[in-house]
Structures are given as structure tokens and as C-alpha cells.
C-alpha positions as CSV (number, residue, x, y, z in Angstrom):
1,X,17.2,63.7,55.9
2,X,21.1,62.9,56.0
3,X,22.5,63.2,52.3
4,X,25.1,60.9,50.9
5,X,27.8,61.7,47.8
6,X,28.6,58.9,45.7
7,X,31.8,58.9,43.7
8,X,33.1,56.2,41.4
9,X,36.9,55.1,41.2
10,X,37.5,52.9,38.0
11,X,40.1,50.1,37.9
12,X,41.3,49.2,34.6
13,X,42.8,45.7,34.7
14,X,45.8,45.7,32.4
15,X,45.9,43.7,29.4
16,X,42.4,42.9,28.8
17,X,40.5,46.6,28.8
18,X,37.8,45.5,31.6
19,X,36.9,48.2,33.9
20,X,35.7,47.7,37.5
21,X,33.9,50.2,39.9
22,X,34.4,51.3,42.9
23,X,32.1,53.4,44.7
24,X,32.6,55.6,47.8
25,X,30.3,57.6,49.7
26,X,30.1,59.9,52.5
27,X,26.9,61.1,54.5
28,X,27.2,65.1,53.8
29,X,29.4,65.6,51.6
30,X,28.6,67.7,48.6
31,X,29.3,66.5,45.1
32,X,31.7,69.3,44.7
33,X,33.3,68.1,47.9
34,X,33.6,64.3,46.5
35,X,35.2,65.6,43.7
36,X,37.8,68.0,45.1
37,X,38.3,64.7,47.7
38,X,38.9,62.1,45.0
39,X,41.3,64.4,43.5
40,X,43.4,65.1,46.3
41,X,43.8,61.6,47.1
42,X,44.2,60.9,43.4
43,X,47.5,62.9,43.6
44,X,48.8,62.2,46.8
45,X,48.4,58.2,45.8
46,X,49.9,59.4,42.7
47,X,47.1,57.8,40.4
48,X,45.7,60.2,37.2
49,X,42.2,61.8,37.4
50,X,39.4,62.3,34.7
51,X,36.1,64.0,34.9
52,X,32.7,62.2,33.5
53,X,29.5,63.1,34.0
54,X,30.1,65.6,36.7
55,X,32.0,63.4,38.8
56,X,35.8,63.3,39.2
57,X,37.2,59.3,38.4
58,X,40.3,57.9,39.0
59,X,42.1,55.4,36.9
60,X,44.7,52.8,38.3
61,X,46.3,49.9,36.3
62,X,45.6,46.9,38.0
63,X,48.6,45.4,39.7
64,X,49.0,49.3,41.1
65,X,48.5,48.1,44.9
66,X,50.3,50.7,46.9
67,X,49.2,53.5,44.8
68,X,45.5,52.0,45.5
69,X,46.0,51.2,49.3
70,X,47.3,54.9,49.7
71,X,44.0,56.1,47.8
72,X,42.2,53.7,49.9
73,X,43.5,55.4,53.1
74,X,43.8,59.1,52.4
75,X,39.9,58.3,51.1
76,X,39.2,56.7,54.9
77,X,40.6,59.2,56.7
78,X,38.4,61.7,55.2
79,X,35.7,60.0,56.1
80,X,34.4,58.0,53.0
81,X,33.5,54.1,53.1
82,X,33.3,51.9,49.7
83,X,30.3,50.8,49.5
């Protein structure tokens, strides 16, 4: 049976406080590897990281779009997909 990792990024939308997920996954991958992942492409987006729950998080202000887009890709290229 193929395993999946799940990992959450959460958009804050400025001014209001509401908080959207986004989840990415990738067949294989170990949690540990999801987290090292998200925060690598955290940093190289330039977007801050928290942990919860076991799980590494990043936090964008809404209206960030390159920061996310470079997240988005360097998250591609490793071989996620948002589900």
C-alpha cells in the first residue's frame, strides 16, 4: 500500500483574522520529510514557519502572492500536489 503525507499551509487573510487551509500531499513521503519540505520552501519563499501538532505550518498574509507562488513551485518541484 503506497503511503501519502499530508501537510497543511494556513493563509491568514489580512484584516479580518480568517484562516484558510491548504493541504499538500505526496505519495511516500514521511511526515518528517513533509515537515523538513515545507520548511525549506517556507524560507526560500521567504514566508515564516510554525509547528502544530506535529506538523510544520506556514503563515502568509493574504495579498503575499509572489511569496505564495514561489512556495507553490519549490512545493511542485519536490513533488507535492494540493489537494
Amino acid at each position: 500500500m503506497k503511503t501519502a503525507v499530508v501537510l497543511a499551509s494556513l493563509l491568514l487573510l489580512a484584516g479580518c483574522g480568517a484562516a484558510s487551509t491548504v493541504t499538500w500531499s505526496k505519495v511516500g513521503a514521511t511526515q518528517a520529510q513533509g515537515n523538513k519540505d515545507v520548511e525549506e520552501c517556507a524560507q526560500r519563499a521567504g514566508l515564516a514557519t510554525r509547528e502544530q501538532g506535529g506538523m510544520v505550518e506556514t503563515g502568509a498574509l493574504f495579498g503575499r502572492g509572489d511569496k505564495e507562488a514561489a512556495y507553490d513551485r519549490c512545493m511542485t518541484e519536490k513533488g507535492y500536489r494540493k489537494n
